[in-house]
C-alpha positions in Angstrom: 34.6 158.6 78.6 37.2 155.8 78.0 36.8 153.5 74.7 39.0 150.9 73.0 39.2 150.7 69.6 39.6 147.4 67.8 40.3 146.2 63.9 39.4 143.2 63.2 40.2 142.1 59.5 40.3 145.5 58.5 36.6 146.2 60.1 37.2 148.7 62.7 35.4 149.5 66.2 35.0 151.1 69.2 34.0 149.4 72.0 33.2 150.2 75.9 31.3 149.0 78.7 28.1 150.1 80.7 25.7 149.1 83.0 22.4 149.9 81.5 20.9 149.7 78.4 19.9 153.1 76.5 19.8 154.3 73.0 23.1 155.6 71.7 22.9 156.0 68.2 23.8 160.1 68.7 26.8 158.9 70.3 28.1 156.1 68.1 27.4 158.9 64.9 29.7 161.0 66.9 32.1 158.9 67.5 32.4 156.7 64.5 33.0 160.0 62.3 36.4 159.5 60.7 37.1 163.0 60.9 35.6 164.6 64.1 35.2 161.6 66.6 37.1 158.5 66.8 36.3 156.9 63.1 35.1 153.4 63.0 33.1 151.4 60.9 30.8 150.6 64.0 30.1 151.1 68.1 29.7 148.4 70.8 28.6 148.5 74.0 28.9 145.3 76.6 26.1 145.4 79.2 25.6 142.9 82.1 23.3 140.0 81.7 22.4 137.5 84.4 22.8 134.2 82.5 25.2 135.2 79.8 28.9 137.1 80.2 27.1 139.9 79.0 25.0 141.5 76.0 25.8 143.6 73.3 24.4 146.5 71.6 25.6 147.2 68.1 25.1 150.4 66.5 26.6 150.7 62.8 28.3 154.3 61.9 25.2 155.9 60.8 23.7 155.1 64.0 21.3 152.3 63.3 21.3 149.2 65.1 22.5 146.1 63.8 21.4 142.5 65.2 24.6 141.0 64.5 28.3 141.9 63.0 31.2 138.7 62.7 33.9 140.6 62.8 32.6 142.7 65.6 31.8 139.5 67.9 35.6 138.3 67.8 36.7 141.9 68.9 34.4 142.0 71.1 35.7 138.8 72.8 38.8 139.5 72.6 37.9 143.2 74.3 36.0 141.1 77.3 38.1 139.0 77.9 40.9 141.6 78.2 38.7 143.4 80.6 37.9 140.3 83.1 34.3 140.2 81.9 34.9 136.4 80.4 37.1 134.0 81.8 39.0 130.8 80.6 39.7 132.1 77.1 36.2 131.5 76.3 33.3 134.2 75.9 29.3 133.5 75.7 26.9 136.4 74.7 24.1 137.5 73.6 23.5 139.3 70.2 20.4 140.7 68.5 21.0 137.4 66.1 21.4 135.2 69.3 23.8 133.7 71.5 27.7 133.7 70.1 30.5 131.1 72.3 33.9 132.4 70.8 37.7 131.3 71.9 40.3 133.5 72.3 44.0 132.2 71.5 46.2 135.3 71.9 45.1 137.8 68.8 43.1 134.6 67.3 39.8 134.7 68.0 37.3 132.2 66.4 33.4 132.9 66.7 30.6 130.3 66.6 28.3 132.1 64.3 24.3 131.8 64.4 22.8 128.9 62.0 22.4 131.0 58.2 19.3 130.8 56.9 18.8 130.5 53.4 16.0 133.1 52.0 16.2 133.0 48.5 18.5 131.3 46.2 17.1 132.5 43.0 17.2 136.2 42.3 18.0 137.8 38.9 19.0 140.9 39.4 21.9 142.7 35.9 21.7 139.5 34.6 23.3 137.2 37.3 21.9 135.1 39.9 22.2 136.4 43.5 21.4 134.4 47.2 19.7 136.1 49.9 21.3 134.7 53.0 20.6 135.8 56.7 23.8 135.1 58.6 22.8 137.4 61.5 21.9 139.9 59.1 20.4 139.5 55.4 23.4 139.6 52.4 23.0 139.1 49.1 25.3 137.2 47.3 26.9 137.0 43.6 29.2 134.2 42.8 31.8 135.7 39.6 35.2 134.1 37.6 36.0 138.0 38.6 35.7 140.6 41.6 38.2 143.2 40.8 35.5 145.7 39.4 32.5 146.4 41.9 29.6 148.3 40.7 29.0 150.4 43.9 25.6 152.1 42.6 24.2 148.9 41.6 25.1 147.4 44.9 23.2 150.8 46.3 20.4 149.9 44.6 20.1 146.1 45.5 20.9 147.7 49.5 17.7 149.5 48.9 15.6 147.5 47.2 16.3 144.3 49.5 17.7 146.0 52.7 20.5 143.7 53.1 24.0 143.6 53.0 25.5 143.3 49.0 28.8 140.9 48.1 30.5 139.4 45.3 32.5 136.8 45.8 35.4 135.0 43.5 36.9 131.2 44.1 40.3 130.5 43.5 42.6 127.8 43.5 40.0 126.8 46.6 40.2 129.8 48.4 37.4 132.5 48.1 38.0 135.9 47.9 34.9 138.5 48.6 34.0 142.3 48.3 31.3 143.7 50.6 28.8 146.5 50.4 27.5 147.1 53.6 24.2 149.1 54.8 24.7 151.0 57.7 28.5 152.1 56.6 26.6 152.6 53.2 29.8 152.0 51.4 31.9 149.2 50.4 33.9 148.3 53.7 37.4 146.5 53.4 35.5 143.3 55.1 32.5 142.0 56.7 32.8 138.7 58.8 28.8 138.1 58.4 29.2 138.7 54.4 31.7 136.5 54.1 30.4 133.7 56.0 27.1 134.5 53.7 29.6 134.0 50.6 30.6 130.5 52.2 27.2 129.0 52.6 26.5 130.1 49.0 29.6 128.5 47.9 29.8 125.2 50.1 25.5 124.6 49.7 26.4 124.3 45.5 29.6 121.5 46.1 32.2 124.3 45.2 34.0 124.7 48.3 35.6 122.1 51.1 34.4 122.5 54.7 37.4 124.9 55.6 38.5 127.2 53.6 40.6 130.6 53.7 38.9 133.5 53.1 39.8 137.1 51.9 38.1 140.2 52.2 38.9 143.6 50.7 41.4 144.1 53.6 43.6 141.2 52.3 43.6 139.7 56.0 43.7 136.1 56.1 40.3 134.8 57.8 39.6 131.0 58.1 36.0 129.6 57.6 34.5 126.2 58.4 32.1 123.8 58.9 31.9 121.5 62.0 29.1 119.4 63.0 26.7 121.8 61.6 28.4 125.1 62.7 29.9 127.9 61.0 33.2 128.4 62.6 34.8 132.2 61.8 38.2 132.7 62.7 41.0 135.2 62.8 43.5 137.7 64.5 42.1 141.0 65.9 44.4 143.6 66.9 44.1 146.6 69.8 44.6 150.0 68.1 44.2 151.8 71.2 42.8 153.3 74.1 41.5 156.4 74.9 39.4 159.3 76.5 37.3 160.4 74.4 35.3 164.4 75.5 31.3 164.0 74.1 
């Protein structure tokens, strides 16, 4: 079989099309392996859909699915459009989360995201105060002067105990600057587009953040974040690794 695989602010997937819907969870463990398949943090599959330029199904590298993935959406995009599945620099599908409109400018790709909603905004968990934000999927959130050490078996634990997504997230000189743990990947991955749109609501709900900002993840990528007429805007480059046949 024939995939592409895509980074996207140092999030990296494969991505192919099909016709029918199935369960591929074997396949995207086999293939996201970083040493015996292709290696990604996660699989996509594009699938037809009569009102929509198509549907995805996301699987993450430990072959569960996942309802929605920002980073993944602008590659994916970008992939489709590529392909001839959307047209006019413009892509409309459907996600587990809902529907995403994203533009494609050359390697810029900006993604609508779905409307956060705001769980809990007062949990105590070491002695700090952490959101519980659903942005597509469910992050937690930690705002600190500091980010340079992360605690990857506490942010195990909080994965566990509140199945969601974990970050930390620093603000500086009005930019924000955010470290993800993601479940799924089940490690600290160098960005996550839904985690750090999470971090922005958190930030921009308490006053400490204007309604576009520049935002950087673990990767160092530069990814812009905004607010417009009560939507999330997530924007930045994406880049084609490659292409290849792939023998399953």
């Amino acid at each position: 079989m024939t995939v592409t695989k895509y980074n996207a602010s140092g999030n990296d997937f494969i991505i192919f099309h099909a016709e029918l819907k199935k369960d591929r969870s074997d396949l995207a463990i086999k293939l996201c392996h970083r040493h015996s398949g292709v290696g990604a943090d996660g699989m996509v599959v594009l699938i037809p859909h009569e009102e929509y330029d198509f549907e995805w199904e996301f699987y993450n590298s430990d072959g569960s699915l996942a309802s929605m993935c920002g980073n993944a959406s602008r590659a994916v995009a970008h992939y489709a459009h590529e392909m001839g599945i959307s047209i006019n620099n413009e892509s409309i599908f459907l996600t587990g989360a809902g529907v995403i409109r994203a533009k494609i400018n050359g390697d810029y790709v900006i993604s609508d995201m779905v409307p956060p909603k705001i769980i809990n905004q007062h949990i105590t968990e070491n002695g700090e105060t952490w959101w519980l934000i659903d942005t597509g999927v469910p992050h937690l959130v930690a705002l600190r002067d500091d980010i340079s050490s992360f605690d990857l078996s506490q942010a195990r634990e909080l994965r566990k105990k509140y199945n969601a997504n974990v970050n930390i997230a620093a603000i500086k000189e009005g930019k924000l600057y955010v470290r993800t743990y993601e479940r799924g990947v089940e490690d600290e991955t160098l960005a996550c587009g839904t985690g750090m749109v999470a971090c922005f609501v958190c930030a921009h709900k308490q006053g400490l953040l204007s309604p576009q900002v520049q935002v950087f993840p673990k990767s160092g990528e530069e990814i812009d974040i905004r607010y417009d007429e009560g939507i999330y805007r997530f924007g930045g480059r994406v880049s084609k690794v490659f292409v290849a046949e792939v023998f399953i």
